[in-house]
Legacy VTK file of the C-alpha trace (Angstrom):
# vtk DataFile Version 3.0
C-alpha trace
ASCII
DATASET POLYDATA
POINTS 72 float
-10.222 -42.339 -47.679
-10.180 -41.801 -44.515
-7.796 -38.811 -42.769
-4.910 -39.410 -39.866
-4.002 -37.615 -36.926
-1.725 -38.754 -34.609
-2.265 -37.372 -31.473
-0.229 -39.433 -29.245
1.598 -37.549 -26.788
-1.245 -34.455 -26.516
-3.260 -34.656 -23.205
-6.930 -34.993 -22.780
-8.682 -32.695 -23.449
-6.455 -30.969 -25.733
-6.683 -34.318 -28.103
-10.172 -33.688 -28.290
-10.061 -30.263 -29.279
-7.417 -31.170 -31.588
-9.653 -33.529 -33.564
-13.097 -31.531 -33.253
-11.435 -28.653 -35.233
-10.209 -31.329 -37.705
-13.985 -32.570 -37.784
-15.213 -29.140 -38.850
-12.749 -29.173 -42.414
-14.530 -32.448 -43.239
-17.100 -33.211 -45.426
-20.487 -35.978 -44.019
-19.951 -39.111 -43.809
-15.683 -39.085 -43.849
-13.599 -40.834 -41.729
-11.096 -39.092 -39.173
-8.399 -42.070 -37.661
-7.195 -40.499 -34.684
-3.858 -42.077 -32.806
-3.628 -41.879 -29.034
-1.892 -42.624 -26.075
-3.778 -40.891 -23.460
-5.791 -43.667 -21.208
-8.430 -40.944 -20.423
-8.791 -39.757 -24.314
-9.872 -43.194 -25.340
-12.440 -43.275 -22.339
-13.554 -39.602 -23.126
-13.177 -39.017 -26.989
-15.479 -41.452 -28.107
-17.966 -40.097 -25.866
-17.677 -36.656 -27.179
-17.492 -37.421 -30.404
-21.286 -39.415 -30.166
-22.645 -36.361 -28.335
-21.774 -33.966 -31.285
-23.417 -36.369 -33.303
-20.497 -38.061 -34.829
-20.206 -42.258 -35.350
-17.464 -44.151 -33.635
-16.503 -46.729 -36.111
-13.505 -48.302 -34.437
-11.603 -48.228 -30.874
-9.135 -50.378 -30.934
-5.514 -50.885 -29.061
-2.512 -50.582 -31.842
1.048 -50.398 -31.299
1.742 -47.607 -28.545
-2.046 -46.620 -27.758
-4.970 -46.641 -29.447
-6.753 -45.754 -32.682
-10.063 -44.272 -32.732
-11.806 -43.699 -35.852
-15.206 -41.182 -36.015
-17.420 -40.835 -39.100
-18.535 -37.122 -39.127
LINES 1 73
72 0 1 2 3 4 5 6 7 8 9 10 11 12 13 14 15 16 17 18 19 20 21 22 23 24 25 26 27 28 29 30 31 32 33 34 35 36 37 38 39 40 41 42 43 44 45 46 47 48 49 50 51 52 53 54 55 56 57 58 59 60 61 62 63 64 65 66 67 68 69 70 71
């Protein structure tokens, strides 16, 4: 199952941050569904998340942003 954090309203890069300390509780291989509404955290999160080695599953526009979800 995977686990939520709704981010929207927190800034780039502070939503990154956010979710990379999030990352670092999880076990391999689960899911972290991140909410956003920051145009330049759903440009830049994805990308940070692949260069620490994590899997962007899913970017996708939902109801007042976006949802990102990363397999760690």
């Amino acid at each position: 199952m995977a686990q939520r954090l709704d981010l929207r309203g927190v800034k780039c890069p502070l939503n990154w941050a956010h979710a990379k300390v999030r990352l670092e509780t999880m076990a391999r291989r689960e899911i972290l569904e991140l909410l956003i509404d920051d145009p330049r955290g759903v440009r830049d999160i994805p990308r940070a998340a692949e260069a620490e080695g994590h899997a962007v599953v899913v970017v996708e526009a939902c109801a007042g942003g976006w949802r990102v979800a990363i397999e760690k």
